[in-house]
PLY file of the C-alpha trace (Angstrom):
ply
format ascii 1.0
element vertex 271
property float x
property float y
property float z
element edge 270
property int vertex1
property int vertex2
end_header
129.23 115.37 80.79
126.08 113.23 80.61
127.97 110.30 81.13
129.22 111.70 84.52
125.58 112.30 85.03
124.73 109.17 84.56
127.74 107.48 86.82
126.68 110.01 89.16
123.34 108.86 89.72
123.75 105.60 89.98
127.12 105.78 91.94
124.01 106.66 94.36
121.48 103.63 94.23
122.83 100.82 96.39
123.65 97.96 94.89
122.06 95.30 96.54
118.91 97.69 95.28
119.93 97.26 91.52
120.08 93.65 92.06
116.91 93.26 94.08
115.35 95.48 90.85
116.73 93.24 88.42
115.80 89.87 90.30
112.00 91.43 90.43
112.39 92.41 86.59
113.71 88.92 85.54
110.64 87.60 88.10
108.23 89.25 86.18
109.00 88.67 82.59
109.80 85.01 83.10
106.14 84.83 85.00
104.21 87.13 82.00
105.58 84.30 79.40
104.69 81.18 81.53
101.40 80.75 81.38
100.97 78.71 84.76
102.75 81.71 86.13
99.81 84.31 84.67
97.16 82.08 86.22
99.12 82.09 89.67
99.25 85.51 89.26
95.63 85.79 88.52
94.72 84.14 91.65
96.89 85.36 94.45
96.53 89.28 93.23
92.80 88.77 94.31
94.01 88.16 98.10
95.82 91.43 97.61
92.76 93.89 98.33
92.52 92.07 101.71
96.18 92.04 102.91
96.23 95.83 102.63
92.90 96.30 104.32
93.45 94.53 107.08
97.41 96.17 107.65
96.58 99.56 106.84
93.34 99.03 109.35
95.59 97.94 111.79
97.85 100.06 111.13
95.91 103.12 111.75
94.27 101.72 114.85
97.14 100.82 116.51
98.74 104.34 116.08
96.20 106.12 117.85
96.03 103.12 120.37
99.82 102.98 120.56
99.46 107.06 120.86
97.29 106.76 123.98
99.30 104.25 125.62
102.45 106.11 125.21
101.26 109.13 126.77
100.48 107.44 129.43
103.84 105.47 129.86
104.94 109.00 129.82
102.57 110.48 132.14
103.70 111.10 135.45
100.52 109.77 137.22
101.62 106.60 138.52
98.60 104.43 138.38
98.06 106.11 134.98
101.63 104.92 133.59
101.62 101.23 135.80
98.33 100.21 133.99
100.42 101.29 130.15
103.41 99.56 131.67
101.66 96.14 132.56
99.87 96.19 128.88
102.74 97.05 127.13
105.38 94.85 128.86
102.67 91.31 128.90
101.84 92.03 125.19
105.14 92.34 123.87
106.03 89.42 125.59
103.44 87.56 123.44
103.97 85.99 120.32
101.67 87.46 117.32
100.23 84.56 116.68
99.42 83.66 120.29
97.70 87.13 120.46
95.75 86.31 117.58
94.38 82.99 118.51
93.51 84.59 121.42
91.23 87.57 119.89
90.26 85.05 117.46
88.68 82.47 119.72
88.61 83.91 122.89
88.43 87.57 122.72
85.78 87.91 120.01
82.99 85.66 122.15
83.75 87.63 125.52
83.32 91.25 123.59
80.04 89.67 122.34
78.66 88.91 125.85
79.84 92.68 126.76
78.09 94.19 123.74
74.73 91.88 124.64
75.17 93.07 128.48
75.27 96.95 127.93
73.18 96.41 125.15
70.18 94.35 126.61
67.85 96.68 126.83
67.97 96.82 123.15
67.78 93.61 122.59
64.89 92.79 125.19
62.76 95.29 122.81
63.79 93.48 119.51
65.68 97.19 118.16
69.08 95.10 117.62
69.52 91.52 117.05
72.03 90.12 120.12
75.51 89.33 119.32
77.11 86.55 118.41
80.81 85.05 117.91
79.83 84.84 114.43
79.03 88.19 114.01
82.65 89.28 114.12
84.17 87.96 110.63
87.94 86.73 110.86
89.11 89.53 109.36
88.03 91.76 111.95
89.25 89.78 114.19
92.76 89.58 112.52
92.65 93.24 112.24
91.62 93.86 116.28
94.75 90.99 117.07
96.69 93.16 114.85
96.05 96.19 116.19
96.20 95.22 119.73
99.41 93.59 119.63
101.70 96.48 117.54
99.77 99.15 119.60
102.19 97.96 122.61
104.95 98.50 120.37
104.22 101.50 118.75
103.87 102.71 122.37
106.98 102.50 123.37
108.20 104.34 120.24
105.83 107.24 121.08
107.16 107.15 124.73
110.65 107.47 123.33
110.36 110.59 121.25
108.19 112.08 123.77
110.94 111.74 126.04
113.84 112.65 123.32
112.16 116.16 123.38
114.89 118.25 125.87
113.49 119.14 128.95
114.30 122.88 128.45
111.87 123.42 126.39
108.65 121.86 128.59
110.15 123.90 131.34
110.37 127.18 128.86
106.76 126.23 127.78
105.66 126.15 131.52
106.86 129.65 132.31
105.00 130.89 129.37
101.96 129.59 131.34
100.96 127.09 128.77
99.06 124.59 131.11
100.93 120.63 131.07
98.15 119.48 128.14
98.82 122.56 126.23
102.64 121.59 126.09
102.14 118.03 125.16
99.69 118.82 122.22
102.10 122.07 121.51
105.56 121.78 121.80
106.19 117.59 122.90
104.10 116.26 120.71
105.15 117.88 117.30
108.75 117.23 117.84
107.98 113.71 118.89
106.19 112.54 115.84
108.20 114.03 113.88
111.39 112.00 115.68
110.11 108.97 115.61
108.94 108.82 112.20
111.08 106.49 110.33
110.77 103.81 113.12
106.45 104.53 113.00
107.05 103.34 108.97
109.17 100.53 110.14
106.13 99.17 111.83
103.87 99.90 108.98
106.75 97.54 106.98
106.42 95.18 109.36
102.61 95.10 110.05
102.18 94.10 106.42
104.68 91.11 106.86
102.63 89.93 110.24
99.82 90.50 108.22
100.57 86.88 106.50
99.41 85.17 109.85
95.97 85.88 109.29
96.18 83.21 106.93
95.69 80.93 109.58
92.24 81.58 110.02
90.94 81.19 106.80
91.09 85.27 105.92
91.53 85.36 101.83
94.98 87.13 102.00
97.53 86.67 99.85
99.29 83.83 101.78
96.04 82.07 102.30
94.68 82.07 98.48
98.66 80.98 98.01
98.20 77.96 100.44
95.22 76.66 98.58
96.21 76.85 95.23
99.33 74.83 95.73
97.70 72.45 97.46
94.97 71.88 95.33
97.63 72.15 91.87
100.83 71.34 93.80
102.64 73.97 92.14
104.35 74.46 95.73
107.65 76.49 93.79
105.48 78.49 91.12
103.00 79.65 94.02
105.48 80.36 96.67
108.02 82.21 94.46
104.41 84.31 93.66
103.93 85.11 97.16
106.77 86.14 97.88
107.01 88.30 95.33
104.07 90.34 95.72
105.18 90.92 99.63
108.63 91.74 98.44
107.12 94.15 96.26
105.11 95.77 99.23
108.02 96.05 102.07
111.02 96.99 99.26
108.72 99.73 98.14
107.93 100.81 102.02
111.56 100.51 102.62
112.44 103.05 100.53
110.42 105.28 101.04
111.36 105.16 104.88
114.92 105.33 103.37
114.11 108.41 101.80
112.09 110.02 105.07
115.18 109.53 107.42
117.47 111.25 104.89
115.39 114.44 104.34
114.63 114.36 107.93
118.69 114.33 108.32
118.94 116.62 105.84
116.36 119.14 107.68
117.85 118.80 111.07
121.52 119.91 109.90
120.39 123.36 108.30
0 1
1 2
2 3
3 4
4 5
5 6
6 7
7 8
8 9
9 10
10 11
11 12
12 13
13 14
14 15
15 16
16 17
17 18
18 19
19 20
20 21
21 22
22 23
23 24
24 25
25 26
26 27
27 28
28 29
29 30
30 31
31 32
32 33
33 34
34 35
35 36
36 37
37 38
38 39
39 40
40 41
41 42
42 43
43 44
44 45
45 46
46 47
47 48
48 49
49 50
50 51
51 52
52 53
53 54
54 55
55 56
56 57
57 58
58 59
59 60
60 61
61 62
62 63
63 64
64 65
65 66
66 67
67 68
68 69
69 70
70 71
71 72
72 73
73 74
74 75
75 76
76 77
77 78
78 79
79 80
80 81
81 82
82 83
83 84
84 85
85 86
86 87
87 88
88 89
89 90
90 91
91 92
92 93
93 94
94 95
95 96
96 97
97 98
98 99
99 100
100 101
101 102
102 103
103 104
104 105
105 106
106 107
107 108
108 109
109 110
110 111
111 112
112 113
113 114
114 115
115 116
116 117
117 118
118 119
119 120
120 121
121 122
122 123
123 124
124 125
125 126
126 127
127 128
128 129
129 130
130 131
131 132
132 133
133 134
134 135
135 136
136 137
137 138
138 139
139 140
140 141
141 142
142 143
143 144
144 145
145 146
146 147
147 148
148 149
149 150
150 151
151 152
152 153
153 154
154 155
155 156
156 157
157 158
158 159
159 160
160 161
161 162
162 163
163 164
164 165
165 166
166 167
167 168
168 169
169 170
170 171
171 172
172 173
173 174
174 175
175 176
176 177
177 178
178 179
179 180
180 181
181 182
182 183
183 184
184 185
185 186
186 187
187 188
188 189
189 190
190 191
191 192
192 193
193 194
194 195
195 196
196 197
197 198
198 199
199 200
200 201
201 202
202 203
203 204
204 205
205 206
206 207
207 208
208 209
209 210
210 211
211 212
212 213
213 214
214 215
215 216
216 217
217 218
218 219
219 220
220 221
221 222
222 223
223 224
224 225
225 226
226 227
227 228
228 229
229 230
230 231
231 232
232 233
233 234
234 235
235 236
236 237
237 238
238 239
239 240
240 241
241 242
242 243
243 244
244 245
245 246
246 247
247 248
248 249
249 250
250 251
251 252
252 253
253 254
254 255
255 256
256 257
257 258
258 259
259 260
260 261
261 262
262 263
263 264
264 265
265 266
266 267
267 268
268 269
269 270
């Protein structure tokens, strides 16, 4: 009987999981008895604080960005939804990077000229210091690139489990004479979210991958503390293999649990 258990249980795990699971386990032991492993360790775990700041920051701001725009891709006030369309269409046709050279070195000296123009007054009277590019640390920046560029694609998400809600129900919700806003925040909006869940996780997956191109400009993330140690101890195979592990660690473990949203979700929707 406990055998069957036992086959039971794991006749459930997939196996590329298992072997993903023991790849990580033979990783790990192989790195905690190598001693130029422990030391790689060491040094690319303290880039780890900063990877998940700046994705989960990101994150978060480009849900209630993406949230915004969405509605209004969805609203049916034309200028309202061309304005959503022309953002969302022109930023998803950028790369990431692109976006974030942009923010980077562009965008971050023009929002400093708009903060010292509505803020002059201020300024003139010596109450705040004026703004410079160099008051904006890469990281923010990363994080506003970041934020900016999954918001368009969070958008459209939104906009498709807004309009995955049937229309019966908005029209039943109008002749109860709940008011257009009341239905969105009421009856849309619940269902919605609540559709579009697993692919909102997806991004969060993914956002933590992109996350590795802030590297570029010198933000101490795990990729960037990477770079420079191999360079400076050419250990190119002992630091990459590092790397990768601690990302694999971070989108396997997000996987799953996505995995495991979308089948309760399945599970709720066929009682």
């Amino acid at each position: 009987m406990k055998r069957n258990r036992v086959a039971a249980a794991l006749g459930g795990v997939p196996w590329w999981l298992v072997l993903v699971v023991g790849l990580g386990i033979v990783a790990l032991t192989t790195a905690l008895a190598d001693a130029s492993y422990r030391v790689i360790f060491g040094a690319v775990a303290k880039g780890f604080g900063v990877t998940m700041t700046v994705a989960v920051v990101s994150y978060a701001a480009s849900l209630v960005l993406g949230l915004f725009l969405g509605l209004a891709r969805a609203s049916r006030f034309r200028p309202l939804r061309e304005v959503s369309t022309f953002y969302i269409e022109l930023v998803r046709g950028l790369p990431m990077l692109v976006i974030l050279y942009y923010i980077a070195f562009v965008g971050a000296p023009a929002l400093a000229g708009v903060l010292n123009a509505l803020l002059a007054p201020l300024i003139r009277s010596g109450a705040i210091e004026a703004f410079q590019s160099r008051s904006f640390d890469f990281a923010t920046r990363a994080a506003l690139a970041l934020t900016l560029g999954y918001a368009a694609f969070i958008a459209e998400i939104f906009r498709a489990g807004i309009e995955s809600v049937d229309r019966g129900q908005i029209e039943a919700a109008h002749a109860l004479g709940l008011s257009p806003a009341q239905t969105m925040v009421r009856v849309v909006l619940p269902q919605a979210i609540r559709n579009v869940l697993p692919a909102l996780a997806n991004e969060f997956v993914a956002i933590i991958k992109d996350s590795a191109l802030v590297s570029v400009l010198g933000v101490q993330d795990i990729t960037q503390i990477g770079k420079v140690y191999a360079a400076s101890t050419f250990k190119f195979f002992e630091t990459y293999n590092v790397v990768a592990f601690f990302y694999l660690c971070m989108t396997i473990s997000l996987s799953m649990l996505v995995r495991a949203l979308e089948r309760r979700l399945k599970r709720e929707n066929a009682r």
